[in-house]
MARDO-226676 format. One record per residue (C-alpha): x, y, z. Coordinates in steps of 0.1 Angstrom, whole numbers, plus 5000, padded with zeros to 4 digits. Each point is the difference from the previous one (the first is absolute). Layout:
<loros>
XYZ
...
</loros>
This chain:
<loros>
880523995072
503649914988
503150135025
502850134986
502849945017
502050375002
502349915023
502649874982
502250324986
501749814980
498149784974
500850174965
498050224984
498249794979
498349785025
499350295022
496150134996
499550354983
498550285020
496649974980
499949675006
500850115038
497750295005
496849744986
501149755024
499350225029
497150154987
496949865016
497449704986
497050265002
499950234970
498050325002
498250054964
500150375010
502950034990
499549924964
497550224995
501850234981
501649764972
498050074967
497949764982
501149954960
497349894974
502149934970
496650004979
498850325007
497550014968
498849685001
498849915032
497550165023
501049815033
500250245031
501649905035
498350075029
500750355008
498250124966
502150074975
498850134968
498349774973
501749924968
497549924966
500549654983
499149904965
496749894996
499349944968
503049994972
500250194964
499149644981
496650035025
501449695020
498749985038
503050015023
498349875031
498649654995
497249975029
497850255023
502049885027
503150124985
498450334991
498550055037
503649925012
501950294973
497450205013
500949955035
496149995010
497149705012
498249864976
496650125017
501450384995
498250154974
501250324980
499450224967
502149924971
501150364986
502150014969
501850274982
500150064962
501550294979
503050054976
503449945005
501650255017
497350185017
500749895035
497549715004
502649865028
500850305017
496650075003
498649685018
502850065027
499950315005
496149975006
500049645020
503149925010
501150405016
502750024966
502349715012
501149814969
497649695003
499950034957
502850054986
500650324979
502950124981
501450284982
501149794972
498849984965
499149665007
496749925013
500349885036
496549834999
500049684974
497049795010
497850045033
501250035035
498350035032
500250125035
497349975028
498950335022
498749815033
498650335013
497950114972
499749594995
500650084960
501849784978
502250254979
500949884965
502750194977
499449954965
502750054966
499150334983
498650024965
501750124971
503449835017
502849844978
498849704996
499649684974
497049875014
497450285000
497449824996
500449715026
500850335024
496950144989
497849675013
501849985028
499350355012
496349944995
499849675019
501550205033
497950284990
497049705000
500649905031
501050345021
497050155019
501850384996
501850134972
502650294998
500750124966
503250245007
501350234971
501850325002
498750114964
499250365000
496949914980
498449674999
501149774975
498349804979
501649695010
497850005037
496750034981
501349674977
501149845030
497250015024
497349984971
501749674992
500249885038
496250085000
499349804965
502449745011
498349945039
496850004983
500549774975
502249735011
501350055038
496350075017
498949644989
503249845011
499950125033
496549945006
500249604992
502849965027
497650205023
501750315004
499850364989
497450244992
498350114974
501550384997
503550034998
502550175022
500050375012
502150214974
502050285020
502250214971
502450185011
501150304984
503150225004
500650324981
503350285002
498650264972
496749944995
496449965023
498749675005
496149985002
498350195021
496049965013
497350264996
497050055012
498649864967
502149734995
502749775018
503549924990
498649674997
496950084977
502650174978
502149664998
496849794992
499450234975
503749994985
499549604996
496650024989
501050254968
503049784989
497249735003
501949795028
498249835024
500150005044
497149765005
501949765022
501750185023
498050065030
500950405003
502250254985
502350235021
502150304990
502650085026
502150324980
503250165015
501950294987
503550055014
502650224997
503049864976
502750045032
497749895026
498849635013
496949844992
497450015025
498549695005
497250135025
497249984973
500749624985
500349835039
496750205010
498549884967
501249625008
499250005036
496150104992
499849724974
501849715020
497750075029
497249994973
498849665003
496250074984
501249904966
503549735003
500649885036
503249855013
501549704986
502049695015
503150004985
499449644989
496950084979
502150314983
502949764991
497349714987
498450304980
503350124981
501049594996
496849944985
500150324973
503749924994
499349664993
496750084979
501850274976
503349874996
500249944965
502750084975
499950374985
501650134965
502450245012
500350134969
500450395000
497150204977
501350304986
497050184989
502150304987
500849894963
496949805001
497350245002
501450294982
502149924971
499349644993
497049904973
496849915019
499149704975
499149715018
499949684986
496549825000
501249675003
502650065028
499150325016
503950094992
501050344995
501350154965
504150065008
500550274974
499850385006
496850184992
499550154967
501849674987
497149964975
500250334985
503949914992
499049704986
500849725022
497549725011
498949945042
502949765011
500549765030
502749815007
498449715023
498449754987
495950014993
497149755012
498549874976
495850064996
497449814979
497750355003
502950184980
501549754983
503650135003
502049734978
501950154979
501449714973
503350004985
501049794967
501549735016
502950004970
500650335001
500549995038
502849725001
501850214973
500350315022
496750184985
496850105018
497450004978
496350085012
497249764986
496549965007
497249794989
498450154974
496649934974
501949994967
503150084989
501250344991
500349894965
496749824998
497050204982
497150005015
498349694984
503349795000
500050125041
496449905006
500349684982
503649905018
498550115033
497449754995
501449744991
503550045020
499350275027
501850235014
503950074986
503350085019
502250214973
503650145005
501350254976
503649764997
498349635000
497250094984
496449825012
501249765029
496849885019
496549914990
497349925024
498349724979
503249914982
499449614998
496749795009
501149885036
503250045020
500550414997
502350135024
499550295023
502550334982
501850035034
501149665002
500849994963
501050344982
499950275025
501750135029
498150135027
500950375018
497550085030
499750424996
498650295017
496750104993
500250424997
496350174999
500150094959
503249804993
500949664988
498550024967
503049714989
498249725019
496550144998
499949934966
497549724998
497950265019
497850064974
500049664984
496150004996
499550354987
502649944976
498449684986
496550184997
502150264984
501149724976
496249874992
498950324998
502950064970
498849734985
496250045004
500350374987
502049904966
496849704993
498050305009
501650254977
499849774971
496649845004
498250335010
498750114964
499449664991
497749895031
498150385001
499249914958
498749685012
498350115030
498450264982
499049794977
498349755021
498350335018
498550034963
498549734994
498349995035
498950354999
496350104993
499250174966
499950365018
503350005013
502650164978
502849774991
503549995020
502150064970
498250374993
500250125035
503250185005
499050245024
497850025022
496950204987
498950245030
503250145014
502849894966
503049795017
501649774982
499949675012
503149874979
502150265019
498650025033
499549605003
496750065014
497449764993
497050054976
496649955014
496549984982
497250225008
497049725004
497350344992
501250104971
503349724992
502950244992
503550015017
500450185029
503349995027
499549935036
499250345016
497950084972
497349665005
500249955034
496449955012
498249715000
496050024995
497749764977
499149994967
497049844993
499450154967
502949804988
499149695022
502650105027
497949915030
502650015028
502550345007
502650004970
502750234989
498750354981
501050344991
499650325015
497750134983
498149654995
500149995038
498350375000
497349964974
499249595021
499850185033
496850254983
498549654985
501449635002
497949894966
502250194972
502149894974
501750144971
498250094970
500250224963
499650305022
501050394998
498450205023
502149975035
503150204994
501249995032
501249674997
503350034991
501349665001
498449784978
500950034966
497250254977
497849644986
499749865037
498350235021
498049895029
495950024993
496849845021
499049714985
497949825028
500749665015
500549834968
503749924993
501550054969
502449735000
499949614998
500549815031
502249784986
502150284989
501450105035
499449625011
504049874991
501650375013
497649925034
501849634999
503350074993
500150305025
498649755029
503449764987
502050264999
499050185034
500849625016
503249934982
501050335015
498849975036
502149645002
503350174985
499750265026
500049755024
501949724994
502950234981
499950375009
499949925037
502849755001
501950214976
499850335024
500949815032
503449834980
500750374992
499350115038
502249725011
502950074973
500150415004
503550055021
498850135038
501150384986
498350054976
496950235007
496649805006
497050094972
497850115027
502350335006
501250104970
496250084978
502050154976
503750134986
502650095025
501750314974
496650114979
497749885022
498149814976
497049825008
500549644991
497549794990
498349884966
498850244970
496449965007
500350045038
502050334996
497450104976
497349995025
501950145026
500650304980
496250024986
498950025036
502750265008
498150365005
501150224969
502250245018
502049735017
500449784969
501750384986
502449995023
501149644998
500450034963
502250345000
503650015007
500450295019
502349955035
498050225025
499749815033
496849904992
500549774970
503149885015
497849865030
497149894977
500149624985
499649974962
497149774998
500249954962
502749954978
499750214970
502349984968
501050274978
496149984986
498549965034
499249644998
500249785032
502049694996
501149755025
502150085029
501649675012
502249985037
503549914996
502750035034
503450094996
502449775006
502650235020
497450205021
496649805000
497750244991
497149994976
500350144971
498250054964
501749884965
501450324991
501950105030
501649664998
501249964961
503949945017
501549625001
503049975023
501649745024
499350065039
502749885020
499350105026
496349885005
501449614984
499250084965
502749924979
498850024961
497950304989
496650065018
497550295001
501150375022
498050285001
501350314988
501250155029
501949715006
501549974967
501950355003
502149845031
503650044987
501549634992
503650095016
502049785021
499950195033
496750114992
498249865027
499450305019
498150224970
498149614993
499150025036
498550324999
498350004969
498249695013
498550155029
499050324979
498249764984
498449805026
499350355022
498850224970
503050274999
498950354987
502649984973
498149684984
496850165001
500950294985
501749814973
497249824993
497150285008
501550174968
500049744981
496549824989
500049654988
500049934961
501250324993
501950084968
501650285017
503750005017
500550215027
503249965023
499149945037
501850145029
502649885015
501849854971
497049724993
499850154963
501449684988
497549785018
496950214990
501350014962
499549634995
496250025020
498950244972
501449944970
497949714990
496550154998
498549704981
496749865013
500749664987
503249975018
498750085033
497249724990
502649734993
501850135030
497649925025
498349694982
503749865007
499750035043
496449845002
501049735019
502650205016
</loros>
């Protein structure tokens, strides 16, 4: 103790003690803490911390995990010790979710903590909850975690989004507070992506550290109402059942959560909430331990650090706006990108092309180069190129013979032919290091026809032979059937009636010079007969034809009643009507009439010829169809489907084979296939034959269209026009209804349309056509303004033209 010396009256003021300093210096060494009971205790983090003195004051929620989904407590120790609780305590981990706004935080301390403001809430704008916090209950031994509401301001949904799930993973009870007077939407997306999400990726995670179950956490929602009823139970069905059957409609999936509770309040708009329903709820289901049992708090915080450093990966924050996307943008996609068409819908009917801005991936499968005249491009011009058979100034033997010997050509319409494949003997440079600029485009379904040029590079050089093959035909046709007739002569037997006298054919009178249908000799009775009308084969032994060989009709009749006959200076059958008046058919025994060595070179050159044939089939015809499989663009309609004409309805096929079809037609359906009248039933009906103006059958040869890619016969496709949009540039063949397409520049619209009338059958172009039989030389005007296309079908009636016509697309 120090003595102050007070004795001295005198000393001045300044060294004299004050009377503080006087009063503690008698006060006595023993202090009584009783008497500082009553001096408050200041926490100056108030939100922060959760540390409570002795006497019990009220715990305050700290940050547990942040908004960037960063731990904020480094090791279970430092968990157990924020908690305020043992490491062997164990608890239930039961977390919070809902929108912003609809009193997540209120709700957890009004219902665990007695309403004192362990989570912080605030009548702000401003959400009060960024992140997760926490708060232990020691009583109920629960582990209460606050969560951030959805739809809340924010620039990172979709990290919030991830983070909610991982607490949700982890949490053995889940509250899903809203104050909606109807349930939203949003809650069925959010739980059915909590379930998808826990089954997918956070069940496996959890079970290789050796923790969690199999089902998920115990769903509580939690639903508040002023105005309207929340769900109520029946005898027939629960509030629940009627939630399981909202997700299941809107095809959302529960599967992981281990049950589904519906806890419904209605309150009055000026009264409180009563929370008696919610704590009853949570009480029964934290003392539910048959499902999720109590955890250490150790094992929950190794749980949420493992998921948080499993799924922690960066996320495109990049808001989607589906708004302008799904209801007034186009829907093209791009096949080579899977990018979306930028322009409005309806942007074809106005005449503009699909259009991206970003750039395109390039594909070998669509081959979406688009070349650009390397010249014209450094001067400022883009000019579109493409590889090409011939030039567009080359006929069609100057383009075969180029293309052979130089390939293909690169032509601009400025510079003129710039590339040749085969342009020198060695050392020939590739075009896109050399005289083309390369552009990597979008590939649009039905667009692009710029670089898909060389699409049809193969049809068009088979179009080229075939040009070329039909002119050596055209010219050398009268000459070779002379010579070949005459060769037939001078093989023939004595009986047999020479090729230059037959000019029809003697039982039913077509002409073979028109029809271009082959002659055939009778081997009964030798005269010159068409296909349909000597179509049975029998023997002839009377005229040393041992094996079955071609005959007549009525050769085959009078052979069937006795197989020795042969044709004699007879009168007395009349009802053969065939054979000319001097060769009738009479019994003349077993003796033939004829030579052996008559019939002897016909029997040898037949046998050559028959061979000859057989090896052509196979070593050209077969080759030749599969090059034209190969070479027919992919929509262009196979052969199989189309038997005949897409607009008449034409049977195709060959003169003779049309002929039979129609002989073995009953009578009264061969009536109506050969009438033009437009009931139902002929419209339905196929035209098996052909028939001109006189009723002959001619050949009906398959052509395709070049815009649409049906089949269709020589008359409905006389029209030659460029197809642009299909990659044909110079004139090609289109069928009839194709050719009335208006050629305008912001046509593509009526183009568009006509083309699938076309390819889906539209009433208009049956009924133009219905009225309108083939080889007419009638005009009639169709409806719907096709009088101009139907004038051209008919006004060329000619049987020879029709001939020439489809002679020219044999090898089509």
């Amino acid at each position: 103790m120090i003595n102050l010396d007070t004795a001295n009256k005198n000393q001045s003021s300044i060294m004299q003690p004050l009377p503080y300093f006087q009063d503690e210096a008698l006060r006595p060494e023993i202090i009584n803490e009783a008497e500082f009971k009553s001096i408050p205790f200041i926490n100056t983090n108030e939100h922060d911390s959760m540390d409570s003195n002795v006497s019990g004051a009220a715990t305050r929620a700290f940050l547990f995990i942040d908004a960037d989904e960063n731990l904020q407590i480094a090791t279970p120790e430092l968990f157990c010790k924020k908690l305020n609780c043992q490491e062997s305590d164990k608890l239930k981990v039961i977390s919070i979710f809902g929108n912003t706004g609809d009193g997540k935080s209120h709700t957890m301390n009004q219902v665990f903590f007695d309403g004192d403001s362990v989570f912080r809430t605030s009548p702000e704008q401003s959400s009060c909850t960024i992140g997760v916090y926490a708060a232990m209950q020691r009583e109920q031994g629960a582990l209460c975690l606050d969560t951030e509401g959805l739809l809340g301001i924010t620039c990172k949904s979709n990290k919030r989004m991830r983070m909610l799930l991982k607490v949700l993973a982890i949490s053995d009870i889940v509250v899903y507070r809203t104050r909606s007077e109807r349930l939203h939407s949003d809650m069925y997306e959010f739980l059915s992506t909590a379930s998808e999400a826990f089954d997918t990726h956070f069940t496996q995670a959890l079970q290789a550290m050796g923790n969690g179950s199999t089902l998920g956490p115990a769903v509580i929602i939690f639903h508040e109402t002023h105005y309207t009823k929340p769900l109520e139970s029946s005898v027939e069905e629960s509030a629940e059942d009627k939630l399981r059957n909202s997700f299941a409609n809107q095809k959302f999936k529960t599967n992981a959560f281990s049950s589904l509770r519906y806890v419904g309040i209605q309150t009055d708009a000026k009264s409180s909430t009563n929370f008696t329903k919610i704590s009853d709820a949570l009480r029964i289901e934290i003392e539910n331990t048959s499902v999720r049992s109590p955890r250490q708090p150790s094992v929950v915080f190794k749980a949420i650090k493992l998921l948080n450093q499993k799924f922690a990966g960066e996320i495109i924050e990049k808001a989607i706006n589906p708004f302008p996307e799904q209801y007034f943008t186009c829907g093209a996609h791009c096949e080579s990108c899977s990018r979306r068409c930028q322009r409005s819908m309806g942007h074809v009917s106005d005449g503009e092309s699909h259009f991206n801005m970003q750039p395109c991936n390039y594909q070998h499968q669509y081959e979406n180069k688009m070349y650009l005249c390397k010249a014209c491009y450094q001067s400022g011009k883009e000019i579109v190129v493409s590889i090409r058979t011939q030039s567009q100034t080359d006929t069609a033997w100057s383009g075969l013979a180029k293309y052979v010997w130089k390939g293909d050509v690169i032509e601009c319409p400025y510079c003129g032919e710039i590339y040749r494949t085969r342009q020198y003997w060695y050392g020939n440079k590739s075009p896109e290091s050399s005289v083309v600029h390369v552009q990597i485009v979008h590939v649009w379904k039905g667009g692009n026809a710029a670089q898909r040029a060389n699409a049809h590079s193969a049809q068009m050089v088979l179009d080229s032979v075939s040009s070329i093959s039909e002119g050596i035909t055209n010219i050398s046709a009268p000459w070779t059937k002379a010579i070949s007739g005459l060769v037939a002569d001078k093989v023939a037997p004595n009986y047999w009636r020479p090729n230059h006298e037959i000019i029809m054919c003697h039982a039913c009178r077509c002409n073979f010079d028109q029809t271009g249908m082959s002659k055939h000799h009778c081997r009964g009775c030798g005269e010159g007969f068409c296909q349909t009308c000597s179509q049975h084969k029998v023997p002839v032994p009377a005229r040393g034809w041992l094996q079955p060989v071609r005959v007549c009709n009525d050769c085959h009749q009078q052979l069937q009643r006795k197989s020795d006959v042969t044709p004699a200076q007879a009168q007395d059958q009349p009802e053969f009507t065939y054979c000319n008046s001097n060769l009738t058919i009479a019994c003349t025994g077993s003796r033939p009439t004829n030579d052996e060595g008559d019939i002897l070179v016909r029997k040898c050159g037949e046998t050559i010829y028959n061979t000859i044939s057989n090896y052509a089939s196979v070593l050209i015809d077969y080759p030749k169809q599969m090059i034209k499989d190969s070479a027919r663009p992919s929509y262009w309609v196979p052969d199989a489907e189309s038997p005949s004409c897409f607009i008449c309805k034409s049977v195709f096929g060959r003169a003779e084979e049309l002929a039979k079809q129609h002989h073995l037609q009953p009578t009264d359906e061969r009536r109506s296939s050969g009438s033009s009248s437009s009931n139902n039933s002929s419209k339905q009906s196929k035209r098996i034959s052909n028939p001109t103006g006189n009723g002959v059958t001619i050949d009906c040869h398959r052509h395709h269209c070049r815009r649409c890619g049906q089949a269709v016969c020589s008359s409905c496709s006389k029209r030659r026009m460029p197809v642009l949009e299909r990659g044909w540039p110079t004139d090609v063949r289109v069928c009839d209804s194709c050719a009335c397409v208006p050629q305008a520049s912001n046509s593509q619209q009526c183009i568009s349309s006509a083309i699938s009338d076309a390819i889906n059958g539209s009433s208009d172009a049956a009924t133009a056509t219905d009225h309108h039989p083939r080889r007419s030389d009638q005009n009639t005007a169709g409806s719907n303004g096709r009088a101009s296309c139907n004038d051209y079908r008919h006004t060329n009636g000619n049987i020879n033209s029709n001939i020439s016509d489809d002679a020219k697309a044999k090898t089509e």
